[in-house]
C-alpha positions, 0 to 999 in steps of 0.5 A: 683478052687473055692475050693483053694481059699475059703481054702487060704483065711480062712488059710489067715484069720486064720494066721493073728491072729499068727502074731498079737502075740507079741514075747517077747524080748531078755531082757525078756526072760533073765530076766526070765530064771535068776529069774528061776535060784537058785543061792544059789546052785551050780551044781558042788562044788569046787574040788581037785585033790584027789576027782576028781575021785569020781562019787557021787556028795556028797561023792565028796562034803564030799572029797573036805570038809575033804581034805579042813579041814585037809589040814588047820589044819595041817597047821595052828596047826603047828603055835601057835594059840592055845598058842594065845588062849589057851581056845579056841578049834576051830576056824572058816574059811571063805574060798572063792574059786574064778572062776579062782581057786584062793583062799582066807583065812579070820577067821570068828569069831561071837564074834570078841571082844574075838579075835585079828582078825587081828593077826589070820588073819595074821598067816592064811595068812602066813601059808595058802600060795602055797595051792593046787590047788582047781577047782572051783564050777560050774553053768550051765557050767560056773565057779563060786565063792563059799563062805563057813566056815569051823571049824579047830580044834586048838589042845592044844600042852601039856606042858612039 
């Protein structure tokens, strides 16, 4: 009996010292675990329904991209930017995909002063409408907005 308890009182001595720990609270460990958290990359890219089927994650990318630039191109070259610009060859895209699949259209110049931006946004609006529906990008499970531009090549229409 002596035995017991000299044993429960060196546990009892023992275990006080797991109890005088302090627990870190919720708001800390959420701090933590979104600093670990790389913001800048997405588990998924945005998607859309002809690239779904592919199971390597950059030849998925590389898809969504192409699918995302040709569909641009052809609808943007059946308008006349490229009579607007004639010494122009390409011009950039900001393309924002939003959480809820919607998607938004703005020209990204470097040099806005040899632009009418207000004119080539409004041919983006105009012919970027009833786009297909493109997935969003996904972190940790959870839908995210993804920003990124994409070069359309205006072709030149030759003169007759």
């Amino acid at each position: 009996m002596k035995k017991y308890f000299i044993f429960l009182a060196f546990l009892l001595l023992n275990s006080c010292q797991y109890i005088d720990k302090q627990v870190p609270s919720e708001r800390e460990l959420l701090q933590k675990e979104l600093k670990s958290i790389n913001w800048k990359e997405v588990d998924e890219f945005p998607t859309v329904a002809d690239c779904e089927t592919i199971a390597d994650k950059k030849e998925r990318q590389k898809c969504f991209f192409d699918t995302m630039s040709q569909l641009i191109d052809q609808r943007i070259n059946v308008d006349s930017l490229s009579a607007e610009y004639p010494k122009v060859d390409t011009i950039e895209v900001k393309v924002t995909v939003l959480p809820n699949s919607k998607i938004k259209f703005e020209p990204h110049f470097s040099n806005t002063t040899a632009y009418d931006t207000i004119k080539t946004d409004s041919v983006l609006q105009a012919r970027l409408i009833d786009f297909p529906k493109v997935n969003p990008a996904i972190k940790r499970g959870v839908p995210v907005k993804t920003q990124f531009i994409l070069p359309v090549v205006i072709k030149a229409k030759p003169k007759k």
